[in-house]
C-alpha positions as CSV (number, residue, x, y, z in Angstrom):
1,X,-0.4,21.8,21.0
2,X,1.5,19.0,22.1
3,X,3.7,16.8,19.8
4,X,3.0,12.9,19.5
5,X,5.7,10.6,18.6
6,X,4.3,7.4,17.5
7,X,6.0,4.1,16.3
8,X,4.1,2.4,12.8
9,X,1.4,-0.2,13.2
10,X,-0.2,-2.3,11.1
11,X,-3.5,-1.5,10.4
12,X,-6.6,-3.6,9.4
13,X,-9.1,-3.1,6.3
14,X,-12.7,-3.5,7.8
15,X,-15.5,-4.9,4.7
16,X,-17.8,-4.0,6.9
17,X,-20.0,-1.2,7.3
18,X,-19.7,-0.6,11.0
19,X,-20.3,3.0,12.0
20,X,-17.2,3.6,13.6
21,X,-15.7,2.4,10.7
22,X,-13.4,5.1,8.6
23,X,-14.7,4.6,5.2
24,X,-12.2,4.9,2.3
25,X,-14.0,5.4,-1.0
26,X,-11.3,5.7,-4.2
27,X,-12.6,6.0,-8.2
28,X,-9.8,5.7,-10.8
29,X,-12.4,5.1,-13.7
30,X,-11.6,8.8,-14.9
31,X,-7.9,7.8,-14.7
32,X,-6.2,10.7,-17.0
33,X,-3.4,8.2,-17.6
34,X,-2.6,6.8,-20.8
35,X,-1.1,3.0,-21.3
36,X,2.3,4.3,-20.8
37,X,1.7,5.8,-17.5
38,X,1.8,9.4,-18.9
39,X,-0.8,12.0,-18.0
40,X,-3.2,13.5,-20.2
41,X,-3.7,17.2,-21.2
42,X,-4.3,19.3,-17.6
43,X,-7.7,20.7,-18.6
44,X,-9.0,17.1,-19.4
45,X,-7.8,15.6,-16.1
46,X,-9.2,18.4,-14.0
47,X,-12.6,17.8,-16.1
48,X,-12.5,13.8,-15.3
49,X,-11.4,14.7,-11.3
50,X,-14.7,16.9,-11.2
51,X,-16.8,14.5,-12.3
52,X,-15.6,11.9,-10.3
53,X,-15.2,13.8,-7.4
54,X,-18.9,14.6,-7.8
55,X,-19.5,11.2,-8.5
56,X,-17.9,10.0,-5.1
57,X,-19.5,12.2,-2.8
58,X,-22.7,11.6,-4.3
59,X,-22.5,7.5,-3.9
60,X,-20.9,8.0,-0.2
61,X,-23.4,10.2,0.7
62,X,-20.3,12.0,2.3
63,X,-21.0,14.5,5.3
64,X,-19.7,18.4,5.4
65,X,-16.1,19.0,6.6
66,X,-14.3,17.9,8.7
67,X,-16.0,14.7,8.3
68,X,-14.7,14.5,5.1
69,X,-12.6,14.9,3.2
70,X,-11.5,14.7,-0.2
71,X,-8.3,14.6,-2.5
72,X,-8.1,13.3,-6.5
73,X,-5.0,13.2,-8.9
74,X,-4.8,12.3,-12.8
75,X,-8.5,11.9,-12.9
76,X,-8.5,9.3,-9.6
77,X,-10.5,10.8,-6.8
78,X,-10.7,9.3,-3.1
79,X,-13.3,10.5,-0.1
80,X,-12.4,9.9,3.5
81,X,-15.3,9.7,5.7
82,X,-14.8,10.0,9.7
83,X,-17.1,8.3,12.5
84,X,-19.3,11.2,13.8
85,X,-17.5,14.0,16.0
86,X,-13.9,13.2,14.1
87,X,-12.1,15.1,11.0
88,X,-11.0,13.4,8.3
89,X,-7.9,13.8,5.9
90,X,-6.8,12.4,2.2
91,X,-4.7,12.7,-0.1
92,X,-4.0,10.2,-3.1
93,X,-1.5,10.9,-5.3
94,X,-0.1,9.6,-9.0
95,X,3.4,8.3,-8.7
96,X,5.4,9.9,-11.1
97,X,9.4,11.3,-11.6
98,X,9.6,14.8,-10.2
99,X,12.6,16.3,-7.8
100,X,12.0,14.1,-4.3
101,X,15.0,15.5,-3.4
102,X,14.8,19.2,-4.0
103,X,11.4,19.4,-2.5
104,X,12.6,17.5,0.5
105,X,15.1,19.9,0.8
106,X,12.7,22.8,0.9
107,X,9.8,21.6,2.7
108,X,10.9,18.2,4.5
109,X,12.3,17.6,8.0
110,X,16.1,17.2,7.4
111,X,16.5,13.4,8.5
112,X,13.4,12.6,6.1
113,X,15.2,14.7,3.3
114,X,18.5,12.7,4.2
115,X,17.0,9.1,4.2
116,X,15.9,9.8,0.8
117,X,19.0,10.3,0.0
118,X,20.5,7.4,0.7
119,X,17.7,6.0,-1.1
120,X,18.1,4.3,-4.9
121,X,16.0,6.4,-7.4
122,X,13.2,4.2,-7.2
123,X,13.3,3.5,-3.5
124,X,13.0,7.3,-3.4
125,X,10.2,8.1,-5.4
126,X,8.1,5.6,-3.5
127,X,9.0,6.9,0.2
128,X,8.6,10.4,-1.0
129,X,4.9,9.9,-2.4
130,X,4.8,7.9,1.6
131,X,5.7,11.0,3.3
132,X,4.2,13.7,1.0
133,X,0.9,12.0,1.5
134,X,1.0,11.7,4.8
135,X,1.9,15.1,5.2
136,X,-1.1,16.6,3.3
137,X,-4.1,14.3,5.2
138,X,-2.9,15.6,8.1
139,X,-2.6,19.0,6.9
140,X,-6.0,18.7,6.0
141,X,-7.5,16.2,9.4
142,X,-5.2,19.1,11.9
143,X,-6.4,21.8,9.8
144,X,-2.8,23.1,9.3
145,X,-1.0,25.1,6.1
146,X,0.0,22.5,4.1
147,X,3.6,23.8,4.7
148,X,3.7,23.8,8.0
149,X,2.7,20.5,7.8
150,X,5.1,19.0,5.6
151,X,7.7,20.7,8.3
152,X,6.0,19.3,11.4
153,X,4.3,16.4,10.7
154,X,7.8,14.0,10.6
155,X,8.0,10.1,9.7
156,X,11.6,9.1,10.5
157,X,13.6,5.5,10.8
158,X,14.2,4.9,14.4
159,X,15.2,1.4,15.1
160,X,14.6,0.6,11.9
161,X,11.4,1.2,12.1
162,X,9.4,4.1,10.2
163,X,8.1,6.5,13.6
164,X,5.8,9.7,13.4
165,X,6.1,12.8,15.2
166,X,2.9,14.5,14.7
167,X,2.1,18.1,16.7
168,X,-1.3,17.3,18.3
169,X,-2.8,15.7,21.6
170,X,-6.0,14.3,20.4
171,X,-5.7,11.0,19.4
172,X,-5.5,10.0,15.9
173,X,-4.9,7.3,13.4
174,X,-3.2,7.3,9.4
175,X,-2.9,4.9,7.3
176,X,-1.2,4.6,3.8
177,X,-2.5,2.2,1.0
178,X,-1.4,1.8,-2.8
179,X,-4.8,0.8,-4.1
180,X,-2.9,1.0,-7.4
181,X,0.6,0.2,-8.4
182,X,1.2,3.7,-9.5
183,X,-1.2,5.2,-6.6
184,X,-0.3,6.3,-2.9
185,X,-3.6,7.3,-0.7
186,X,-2.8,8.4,2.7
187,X,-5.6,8.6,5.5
188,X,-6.2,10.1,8.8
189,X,-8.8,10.2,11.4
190,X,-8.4,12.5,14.5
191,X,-10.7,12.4,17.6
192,X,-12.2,14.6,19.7
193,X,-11.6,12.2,22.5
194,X,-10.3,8.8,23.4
195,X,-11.2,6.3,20.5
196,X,-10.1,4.2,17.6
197,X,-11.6,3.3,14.1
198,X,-13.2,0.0,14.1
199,X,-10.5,-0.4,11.0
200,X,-10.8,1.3,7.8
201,X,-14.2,0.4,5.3
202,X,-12.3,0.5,1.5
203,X,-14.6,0.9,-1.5
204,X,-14.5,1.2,-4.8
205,X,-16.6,2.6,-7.1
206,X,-18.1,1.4,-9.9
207,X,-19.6,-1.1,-8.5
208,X,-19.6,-2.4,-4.5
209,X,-16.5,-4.0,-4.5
210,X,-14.4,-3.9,-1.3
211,X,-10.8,-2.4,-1.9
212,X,-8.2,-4.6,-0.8
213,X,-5.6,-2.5,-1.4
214,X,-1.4,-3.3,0.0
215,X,-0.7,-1.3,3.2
216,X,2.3,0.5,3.1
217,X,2.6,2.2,6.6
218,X,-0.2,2.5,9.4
219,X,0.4,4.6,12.8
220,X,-1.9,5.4,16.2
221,X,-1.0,8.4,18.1
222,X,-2.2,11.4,20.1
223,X,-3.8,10.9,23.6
224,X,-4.0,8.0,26.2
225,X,-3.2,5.3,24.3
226,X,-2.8,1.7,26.4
C-alpha cells in the first residue's frame, strides 16, 4: 500500500443535496453534558448515543458499510454517508482534559507527540482531539486497527503548514469541523478510483437545518491528483 503525503486544503460545505455530495449528519440533542461541561453517568450517555444513533441512521436513510459510517460521544452522534462505490469514516469526539501527552507518546508519530509539546495546555488539547480524530475516520474509511492507524496515519507541520502522510493509493479526502465549541468531528471519503466529493452536505438533526459548522483542517490525497 503506498503512502500519500498531502499538504491541508480548505475544504467547502455543500447545502446542497448533490449525489456526489459526502453527507455529514450530526445530533447533539442527547448531549450527556451538563451546564458545566461535565459528562453524565456512563450508562445514561451510552442510553442517549443509542437512541440517537438510531435516530440518525433512520432520518439519513444511511446505506450498509462502508458507505457509512458512524461515531457518537457524550450522547452526540454523527453519520458519514459516501457517494456510491466509496467508504466512509467518522469520528466526533467531546473535548475534554485527559493525558494528550501520554497517549501521544504511546500511540502517536513522534513529531505529532513533540509538537504537542511545545503546545500551551489548551493549544494541546485542541490539536490532540484534531489528530485523534483524524486518526480514527481513517481507521475506519482504510479499514485499519485503530492503532495502526493512530501510528501511520501522520499530520505534521511542514512549512508551517499542517501535512498528512496517509498509507494508501486510492484517492481520498478528510475534513475536520467543530460543529460545537466543545465538539471535533473528523471525516473521510476514500475512492475506488479517480474522483472528489462535490463538497461535504452538513445536517442537523432535529429539524433540516444545514450545519455550518468552523473548519479546522481539510486535506485531498491518494491517487492522480492535478
Amino acid at each position: 500500500m503506498g503512502r500519500d503525503l498531502s499538504m491541508v486544503i480548505m475544504g467547502e460545505q455543500s447545502n446542497g443535496s448533490a449525489s456526489c455530495a459526502a453527507q455529514l449528519w450530526l445530533t447533539t440533542s442527547g448531549s450527556g453534558i451538563d451546564a458545566a461541561g461535565n459528562p453524565g453517568p456512563r450508562n445514561m450517555r451510552r442510553a442517549l448515543e443509542r437512541t440517537a444513533s438510531l435516530t440518525l441512521l433512520a432520518r439519513a436513510g444511511a446505506p450498509a458499510m462502508p458507505r457509512r459510517s458512524l461515531s457518537h460521544s457524550n450522547g452526540c452522534a454523527a453519520i458519514a454517508v459516501a457517494p456510491a462505490g466509496c467508504r466512509a469514516g467518522i469520528d466526533i469526539e467531546v473535548t475534554k482534559a485527559r493525558d494528550v501527552h501520554g497517549i501521544a507518546e504511546f500511540a502517536f508519530a513522534s513529531g505529532e507527540a513533540q509538537e504537542l509539546r511545545w503546545l500551551g495546555e489548551a493549544a494541546a488539547t485542541a490539536h490532540f482531539y484534531v489528530l485523534w480524530t483524524l486518526k480514527e475516520a481513517f481507521a475506519k474509511a482504510l479499514g485499519m486497527p485503530l492503532l495502526v492507524a493512530t501510528r501511520e496515519c501522520v499530520f505534521e507541520r511542514c512549512a508551517g503548514t499542517l501535512a498528512a502522510s496517509v498509507p494508501s493509493s486510492m484517492p481520498w479526502q478528510a475534513i475536520v469541523f467543530a460543529p460545537r465549541p466543545a465538539l471535533t468531528l473528523a471525516a473521510v471519503i476514500v475512492y475506488p478510483g479517480e474522483g472528489t466529493t462535490d463538497g461535504w452536505n452538513c445536517q442537523e438533526w432535529p429539524g433540516s437545518a444545514a450545519g455550518v459548522w468552523p473548519c479546522l483542517a481539510s486535506f485531498n490525497g491518494g491517487g492522480e491528483r492535478s
